[in-house]
RODO-2510 file (C-alpha; in nm, 4 decimals, decimal comma):
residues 317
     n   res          X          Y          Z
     1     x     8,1379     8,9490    11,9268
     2     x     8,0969     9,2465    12,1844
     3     x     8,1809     9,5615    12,0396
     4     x     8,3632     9,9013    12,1373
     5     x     8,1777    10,2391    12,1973
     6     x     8,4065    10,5406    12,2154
     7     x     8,2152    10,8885    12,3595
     8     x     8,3596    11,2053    12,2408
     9     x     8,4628    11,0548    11,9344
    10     x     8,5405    11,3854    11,7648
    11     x     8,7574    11,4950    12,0529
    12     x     9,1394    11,5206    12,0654
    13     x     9,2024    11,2419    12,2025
    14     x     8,8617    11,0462    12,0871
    15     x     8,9973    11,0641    11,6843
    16     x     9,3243    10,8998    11,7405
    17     x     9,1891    10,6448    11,9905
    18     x     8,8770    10,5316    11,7350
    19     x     9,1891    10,5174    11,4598
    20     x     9,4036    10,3087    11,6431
    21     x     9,1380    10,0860    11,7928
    22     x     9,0162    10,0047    11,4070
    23     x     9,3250     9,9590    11,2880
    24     x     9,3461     9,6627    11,5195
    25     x     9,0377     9,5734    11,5228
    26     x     8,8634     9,5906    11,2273
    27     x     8,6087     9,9365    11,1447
    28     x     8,3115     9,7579    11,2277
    29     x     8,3795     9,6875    11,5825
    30     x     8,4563    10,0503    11,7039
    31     x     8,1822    10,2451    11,7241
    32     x     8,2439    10,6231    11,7337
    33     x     8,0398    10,8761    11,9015
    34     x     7,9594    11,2453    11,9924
    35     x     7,7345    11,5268    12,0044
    36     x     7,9249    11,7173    11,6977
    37     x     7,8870    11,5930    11,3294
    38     x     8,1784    11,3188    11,2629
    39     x     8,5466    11,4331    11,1272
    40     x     8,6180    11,2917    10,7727
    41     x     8,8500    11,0832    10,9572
    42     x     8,6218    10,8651    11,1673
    43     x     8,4205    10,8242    10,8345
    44     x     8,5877    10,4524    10,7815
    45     x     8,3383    10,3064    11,0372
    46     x     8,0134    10,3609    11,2185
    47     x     7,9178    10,6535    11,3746
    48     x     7,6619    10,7217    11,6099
    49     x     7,4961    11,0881    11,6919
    50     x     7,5342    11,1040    12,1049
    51     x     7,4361    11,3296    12,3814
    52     x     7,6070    11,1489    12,6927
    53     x     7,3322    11,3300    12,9054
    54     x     7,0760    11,1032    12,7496
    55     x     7,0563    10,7787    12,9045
    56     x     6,8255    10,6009    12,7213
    57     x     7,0088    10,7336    12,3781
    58     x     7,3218    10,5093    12,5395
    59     x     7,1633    10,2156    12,5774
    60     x     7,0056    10,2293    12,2416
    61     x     7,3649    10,2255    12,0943
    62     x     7,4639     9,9841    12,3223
    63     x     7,2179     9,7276    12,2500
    64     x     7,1806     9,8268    11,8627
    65     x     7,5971     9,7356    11,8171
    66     x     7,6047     9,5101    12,1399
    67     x     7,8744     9,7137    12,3043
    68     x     8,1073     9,5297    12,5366
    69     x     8,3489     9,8350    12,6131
    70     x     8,3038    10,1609    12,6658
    71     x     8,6249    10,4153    12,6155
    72     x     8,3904    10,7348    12,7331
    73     x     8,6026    11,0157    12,6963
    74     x     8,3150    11,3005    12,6505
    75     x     8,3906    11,5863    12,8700
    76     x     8,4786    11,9918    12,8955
    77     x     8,7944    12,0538    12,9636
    78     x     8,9560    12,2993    13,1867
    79     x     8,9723    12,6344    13,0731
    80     x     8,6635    12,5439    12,8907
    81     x     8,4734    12,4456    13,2159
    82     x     8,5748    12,7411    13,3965
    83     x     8,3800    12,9874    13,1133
    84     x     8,0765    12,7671    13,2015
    85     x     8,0886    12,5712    13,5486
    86     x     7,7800    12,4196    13,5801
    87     x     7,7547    12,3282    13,2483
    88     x     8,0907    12,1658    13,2987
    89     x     7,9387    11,9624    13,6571
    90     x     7,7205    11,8714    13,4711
    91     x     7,8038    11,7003    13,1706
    92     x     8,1652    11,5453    13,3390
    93     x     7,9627    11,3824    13,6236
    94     x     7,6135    11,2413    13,4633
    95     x     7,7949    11,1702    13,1665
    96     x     8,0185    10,9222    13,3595
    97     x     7,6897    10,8259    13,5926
    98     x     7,4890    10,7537    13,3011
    99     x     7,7825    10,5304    13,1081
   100     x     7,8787    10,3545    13,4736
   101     x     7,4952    10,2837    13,5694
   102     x     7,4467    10,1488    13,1574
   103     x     7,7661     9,9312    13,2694
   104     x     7,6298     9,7530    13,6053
   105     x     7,2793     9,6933    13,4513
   106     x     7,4013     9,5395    13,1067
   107     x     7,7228     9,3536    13,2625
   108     x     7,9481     9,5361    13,0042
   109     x     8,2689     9,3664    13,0417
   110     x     8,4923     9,7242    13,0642
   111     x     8,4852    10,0755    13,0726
   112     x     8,7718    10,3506    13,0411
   113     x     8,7374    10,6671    13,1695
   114     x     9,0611    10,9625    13,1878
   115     x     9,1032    11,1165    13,4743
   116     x     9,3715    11,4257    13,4838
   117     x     9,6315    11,6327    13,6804
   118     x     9,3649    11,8989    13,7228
   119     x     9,2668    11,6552    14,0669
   120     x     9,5969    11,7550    14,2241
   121     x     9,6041    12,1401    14,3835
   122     x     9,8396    12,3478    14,4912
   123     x     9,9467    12,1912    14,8549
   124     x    10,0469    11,8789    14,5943
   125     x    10,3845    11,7629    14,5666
   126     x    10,5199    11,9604    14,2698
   127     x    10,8125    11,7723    14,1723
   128     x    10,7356    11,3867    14,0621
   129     x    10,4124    11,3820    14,2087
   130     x    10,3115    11,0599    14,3874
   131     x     9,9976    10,8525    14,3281
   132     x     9,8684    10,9006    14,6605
   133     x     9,9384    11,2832    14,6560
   134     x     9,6696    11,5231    14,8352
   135     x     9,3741    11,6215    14,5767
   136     x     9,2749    11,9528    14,6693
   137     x     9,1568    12,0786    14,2628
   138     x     9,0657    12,4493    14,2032
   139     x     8,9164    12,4188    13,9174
   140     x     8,5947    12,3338    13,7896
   141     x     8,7057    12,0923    13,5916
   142     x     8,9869    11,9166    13,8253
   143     x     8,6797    11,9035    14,1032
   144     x     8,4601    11,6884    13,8049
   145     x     8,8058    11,4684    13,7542
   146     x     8,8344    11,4017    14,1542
   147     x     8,4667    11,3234    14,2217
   148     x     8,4630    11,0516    13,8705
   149     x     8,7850    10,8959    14,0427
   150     x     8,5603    10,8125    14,3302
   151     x     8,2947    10,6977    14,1412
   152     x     8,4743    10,4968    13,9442
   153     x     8,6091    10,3298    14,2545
   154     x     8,2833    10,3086    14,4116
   155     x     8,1369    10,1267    14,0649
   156     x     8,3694     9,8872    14,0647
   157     x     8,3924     9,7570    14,4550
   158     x     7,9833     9,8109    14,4872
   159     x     7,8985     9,6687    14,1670
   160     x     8,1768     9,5115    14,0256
   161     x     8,2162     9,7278    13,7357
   162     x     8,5560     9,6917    13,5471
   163     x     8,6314    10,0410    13,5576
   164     x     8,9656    10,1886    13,4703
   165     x     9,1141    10,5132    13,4525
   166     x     9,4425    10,7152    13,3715
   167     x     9,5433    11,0723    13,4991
   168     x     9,6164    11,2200    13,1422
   169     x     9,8771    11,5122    13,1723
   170     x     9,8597    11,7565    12,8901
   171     x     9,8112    11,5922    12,5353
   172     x     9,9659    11,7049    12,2141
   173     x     9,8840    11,5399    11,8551
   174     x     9,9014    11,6571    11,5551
   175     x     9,5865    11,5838    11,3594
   176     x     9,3027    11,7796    11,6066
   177     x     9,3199    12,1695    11,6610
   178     x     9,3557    12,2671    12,0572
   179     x     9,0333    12,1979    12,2625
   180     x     9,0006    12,4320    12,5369
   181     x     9,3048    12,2911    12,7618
   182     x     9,4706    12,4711    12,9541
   183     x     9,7762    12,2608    12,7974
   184     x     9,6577    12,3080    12,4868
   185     x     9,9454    12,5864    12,3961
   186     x    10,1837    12,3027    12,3163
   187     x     9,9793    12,2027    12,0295
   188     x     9,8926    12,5322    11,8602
   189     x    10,2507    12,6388    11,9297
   190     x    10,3903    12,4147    11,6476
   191     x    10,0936    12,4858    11,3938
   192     x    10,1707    12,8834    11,4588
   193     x    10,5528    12,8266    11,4165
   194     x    10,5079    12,6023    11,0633
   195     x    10,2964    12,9076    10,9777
   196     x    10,5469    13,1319    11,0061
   197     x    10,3287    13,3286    11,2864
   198     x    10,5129    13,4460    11,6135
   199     x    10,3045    13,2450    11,8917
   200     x    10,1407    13,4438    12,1773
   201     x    10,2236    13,2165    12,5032
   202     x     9,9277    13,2277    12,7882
   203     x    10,1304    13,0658    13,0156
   204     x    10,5073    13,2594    13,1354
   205     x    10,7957    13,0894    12,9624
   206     x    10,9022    12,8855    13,3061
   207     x    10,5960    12,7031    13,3654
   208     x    10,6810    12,3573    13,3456
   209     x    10,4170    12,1005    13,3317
   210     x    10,3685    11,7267    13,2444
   211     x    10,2933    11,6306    12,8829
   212     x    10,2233    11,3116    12,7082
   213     x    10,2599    11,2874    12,2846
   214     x     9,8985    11,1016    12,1625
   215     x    10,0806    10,8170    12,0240
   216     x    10,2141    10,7138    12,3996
   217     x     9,8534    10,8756    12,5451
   218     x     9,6938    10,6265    12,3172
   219     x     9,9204    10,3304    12,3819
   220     x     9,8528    10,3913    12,7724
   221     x     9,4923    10,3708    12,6875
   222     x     9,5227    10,1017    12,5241
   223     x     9,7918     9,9038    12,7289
   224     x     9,5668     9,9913    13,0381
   225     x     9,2856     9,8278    12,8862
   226     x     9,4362     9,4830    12,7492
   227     x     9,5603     9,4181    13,1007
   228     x     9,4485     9,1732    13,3005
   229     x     9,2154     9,2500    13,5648
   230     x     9,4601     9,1086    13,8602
   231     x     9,6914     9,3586    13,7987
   232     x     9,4993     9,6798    13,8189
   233     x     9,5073     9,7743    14,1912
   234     x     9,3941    10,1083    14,1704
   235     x     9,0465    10,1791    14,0683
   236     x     9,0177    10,5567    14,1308
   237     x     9,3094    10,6476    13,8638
   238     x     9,6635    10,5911    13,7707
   239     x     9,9129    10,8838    13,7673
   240     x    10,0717    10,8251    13,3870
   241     x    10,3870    11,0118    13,3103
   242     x    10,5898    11,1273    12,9992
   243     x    10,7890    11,4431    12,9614
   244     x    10,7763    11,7460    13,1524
   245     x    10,8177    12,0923    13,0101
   246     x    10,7958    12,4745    12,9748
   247     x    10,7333    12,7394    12,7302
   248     x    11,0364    12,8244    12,6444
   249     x    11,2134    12,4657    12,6612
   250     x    10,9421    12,3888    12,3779
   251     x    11,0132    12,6891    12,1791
   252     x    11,3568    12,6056    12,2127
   253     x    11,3420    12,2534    12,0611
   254     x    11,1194    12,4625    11,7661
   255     x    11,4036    12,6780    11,7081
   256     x    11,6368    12,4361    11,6346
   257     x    11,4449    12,2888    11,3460
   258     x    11,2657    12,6462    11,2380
   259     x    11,5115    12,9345    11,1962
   260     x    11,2583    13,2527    11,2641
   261     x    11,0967    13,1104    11,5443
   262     x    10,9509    13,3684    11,7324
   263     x    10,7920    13,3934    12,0920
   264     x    10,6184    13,6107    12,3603
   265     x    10,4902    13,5604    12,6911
   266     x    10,1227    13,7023    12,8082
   267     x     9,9950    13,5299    13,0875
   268     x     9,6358    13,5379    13,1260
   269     x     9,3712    13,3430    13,3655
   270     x     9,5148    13,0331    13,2227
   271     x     9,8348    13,0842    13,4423
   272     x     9,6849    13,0310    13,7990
   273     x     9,5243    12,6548    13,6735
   274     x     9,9102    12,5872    13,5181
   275     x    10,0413    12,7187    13,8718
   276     x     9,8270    12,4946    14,0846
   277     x     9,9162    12,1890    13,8604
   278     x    10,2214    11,9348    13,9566
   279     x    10,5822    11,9882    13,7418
   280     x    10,6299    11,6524    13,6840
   281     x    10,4049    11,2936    13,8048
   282     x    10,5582    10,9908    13,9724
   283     x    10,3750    10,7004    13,7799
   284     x    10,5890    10,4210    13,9557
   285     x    10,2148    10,1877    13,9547
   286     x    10,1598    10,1869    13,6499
   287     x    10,4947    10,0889    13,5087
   288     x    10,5006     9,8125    13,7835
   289     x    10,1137     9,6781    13,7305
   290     x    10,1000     9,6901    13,3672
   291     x    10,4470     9,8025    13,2656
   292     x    10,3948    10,1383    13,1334
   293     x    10,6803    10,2980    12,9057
   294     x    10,6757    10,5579    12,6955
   295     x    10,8533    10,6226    12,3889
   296     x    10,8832    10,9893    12,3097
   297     x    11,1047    11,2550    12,4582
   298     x    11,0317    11,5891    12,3520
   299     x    11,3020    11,6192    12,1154
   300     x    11,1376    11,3357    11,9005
   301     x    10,7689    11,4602    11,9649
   302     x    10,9021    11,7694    11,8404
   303     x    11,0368    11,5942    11,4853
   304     x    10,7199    11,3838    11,4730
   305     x    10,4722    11,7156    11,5209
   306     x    10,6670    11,9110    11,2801
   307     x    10,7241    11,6656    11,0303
   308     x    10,3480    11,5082    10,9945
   309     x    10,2140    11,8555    11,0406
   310     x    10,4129    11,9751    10,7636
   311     x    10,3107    11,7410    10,5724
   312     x     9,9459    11,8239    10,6368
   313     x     9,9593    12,1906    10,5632
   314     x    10,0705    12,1158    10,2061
   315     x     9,8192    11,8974    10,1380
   316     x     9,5893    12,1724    10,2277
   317     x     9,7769    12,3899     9,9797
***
């Protein structure tokens, strides 16, 4: 039976996706990868050591596990990518070259690859962005995110390759430290305030953007995946929506569970990538293709994060 590869393993998202993948489908048949030394949490199952930049290094996993799927979610993200842009170019676009080309010549039967809201720019509809908004990026990163949707697009009506993709908003989970996102605030926000540490904002308290808990990130992976091919009809990327969000509406629902709860606002270079990013995402396609629906509000993400996190931190103890 063909198995699944997952790139980036170690990676926010990467963990949670390997976990929930093996929990349905046995530990065996997920291979996880990356470039860093495995987290004690991918330890149930194989692991391979992986530099997506070296082709032939893929295809020797693939044929060693006889991969069938590839999620490949290695990447730098965007405030990351901006400290090192080439760098960045580089690994976001011949990563995805070298898993789509591995694809087409060994007939894999799917690949996943997320997209972002970094592709949409400033002259973008803020409020409930359409799909078929204008992508004008200024970043590094949302530039990478815009050229793979073409790709992508390109792979599967040249070559047939069963390549799908989802516009991630910002991501917050509870059981990986931030990554270099520029959305990454809403996760160290909660391990600061659990901490009993005031949290330094980077962002100013009324910038709103859209966010997506990792349980419904992961489900929309997941969902996306199990579909059947006739009903994806868009091949570049699917806009995916959640809950929208600002600063201070997140330290809000913080303070009503943490008494204490303090906040400041600092803005920093983080602020103009935030500003050129939509409010809020119109994801009518993919709750009519494949019937997308999340499940968590930000009042509930906010009992979920505090409550597992909290239970982490004393274990640590």
């Amino acid at each position: 039976m063909n198995k699944i590869l997952i790139t980036g393993a170690c990676g926010q998202l990467g963990s949670e996706l390997t976990e929930e993948l093996r929990k349905r489908h046995g530990n065996d048949y997920v291979i996880a990868s990356d470039i860093s030394e495995p987290k004690s949490s991918l330890s149930t199952g194989p692991f391979e050591h992986l530099d997506v930049l070296d082709r032939d290094r893929i295809e020797e996993i693939v044929d060693k596990h006889n991969i069938g799927t590839v999620y490949h979610l290695a990447a730098l993200l965007s405030a990351t990518a901006e400290k090192n842009i080439h760098f960045a170019w580089k690994l976001n676009m011949d990563g995805l070259l070298n898993i789509l080309n591995t694809a087409r010549e060994k007939s894999l039967e799917r690949v996943f690859w997320p997209s972002s809201i970094a592709v949409f720019g400033p002259d973008a509809q803020k409020v409930k962005t359409p799909q078929t908004a204008a992508c004008n990026p200024t970043t590094v990163y949302g530039i990478s995110k815009l050229a793979g949707e073409q790709w992508c697009a390109y792979y599967h009506n040249k070559f047939g390759v069963d390549v799908r993709s989802l516009r991630y908003p910002g991501l917050i989970g509870y059981k990986s430290m931030p990554g270099g996102g520029t959305t990454d605030y809403a996760v160290d926000i909660y391990h600061k305030a659990l901490e009993g540490e005031p949290f330094h904002c980077f962002l100013e308290k009324e910038s709103a953007l859209p966010m997506m808990y990792m349980a419904d990130a992961v489900k929309a992976t997941i969902d996306l995946m199990e579909a059947p091919s006739e009903n994806i009809t868009i091949r570049t990327s699917y806009n995916v929506s959640a809950i929208s969000f600002s600063p201070e509406e997140i330290a809000a629902a913080i303070s009503g569970q943490l008494e204490g709860f303090e906040i400041t606002y600092t803005p920093d270079h983080r602020q103009a990538i935030a500003d050129s990013w939509p409010d809020s995402i119109d994801d009518t396609p993919a709750r009519t293709d494949w019937g997308w629906e999340p499940s968590f509000d930000l009042e509930s993400m906010t009992d979920d994060m505090l409550k597992n996190l909290s239970a982490m931190l004393k274990e640590d103890e």
